[in-house]
C-alpha positions in Angstrom: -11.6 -30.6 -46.2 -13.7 -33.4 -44.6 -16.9 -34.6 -45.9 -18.6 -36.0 -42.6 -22.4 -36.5 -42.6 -24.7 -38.8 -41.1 -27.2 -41.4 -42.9 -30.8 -38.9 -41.1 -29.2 -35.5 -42.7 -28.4 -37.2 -46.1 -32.2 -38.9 -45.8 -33.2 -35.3 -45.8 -31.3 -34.0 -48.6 -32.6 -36.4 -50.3 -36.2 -36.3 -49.6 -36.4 -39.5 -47.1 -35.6 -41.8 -50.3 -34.2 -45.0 -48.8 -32.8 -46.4 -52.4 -31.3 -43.6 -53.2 -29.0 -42.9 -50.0 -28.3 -47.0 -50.3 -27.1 -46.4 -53.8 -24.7 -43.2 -52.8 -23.8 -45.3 -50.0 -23.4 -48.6 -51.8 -25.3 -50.7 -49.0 -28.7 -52.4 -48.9 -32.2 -50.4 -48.1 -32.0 -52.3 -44.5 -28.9 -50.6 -43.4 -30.1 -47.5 -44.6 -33.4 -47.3 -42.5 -31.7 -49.6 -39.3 -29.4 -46.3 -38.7 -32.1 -43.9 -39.6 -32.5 -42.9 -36.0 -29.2 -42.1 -34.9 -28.9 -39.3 -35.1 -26.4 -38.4 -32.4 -24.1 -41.0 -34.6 -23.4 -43.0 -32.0 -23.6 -46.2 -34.5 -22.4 -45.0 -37.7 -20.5 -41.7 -39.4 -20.5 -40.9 -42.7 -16.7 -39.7 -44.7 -16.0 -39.1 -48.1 -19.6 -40.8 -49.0 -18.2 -44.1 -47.3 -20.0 -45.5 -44.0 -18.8 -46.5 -41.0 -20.1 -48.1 -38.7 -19.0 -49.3 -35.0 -17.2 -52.4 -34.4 -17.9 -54.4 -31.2 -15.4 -56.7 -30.1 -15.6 -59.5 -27.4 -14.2 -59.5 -24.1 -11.9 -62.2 -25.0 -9.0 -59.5 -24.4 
C-alpha cells in the first residue's frame, strides 16, 4: 500500500517541529515551512517519505 502524506499533517504528527520533518524528509528547514500552507497539495505530495514537488516548465514547447 501507498504511503501518501503531506508536509501540514506530518507537521502535526510531529508537534509543528520544522527540523524534524526536514530530517525525515532529508530537505532544509526552508522547504519545510515554504509548503507549510498547502494544504490542499497543490505544490507538493508526499510518497514513501520522499517529497515531491511540482515542476514548472516554460512555454518554450
Amino acid at each position: 500500500m501507498e504511503q501518501i502524506t503531506s508536509i501540514p499533517v506530518m507537521l502535526n504528527q510531529n508537534k509543528h517541529n520544522y527540523s524534524e520533518v526536514a530530517r525525515q524528509l532529508h530537505v532544509h528547514r526552508y522547504t519545510v515551512r515554504r509548503l507549510e500552507d498547502d494544504k490542499d497539495c497543490k505544490h507538493h505530495i508526499v510518497v514513501r517519505g520522499r517529497l515531491m514537488t511540482e515542476t514548472r516548465c516554460s512555454g518554450n514547447g
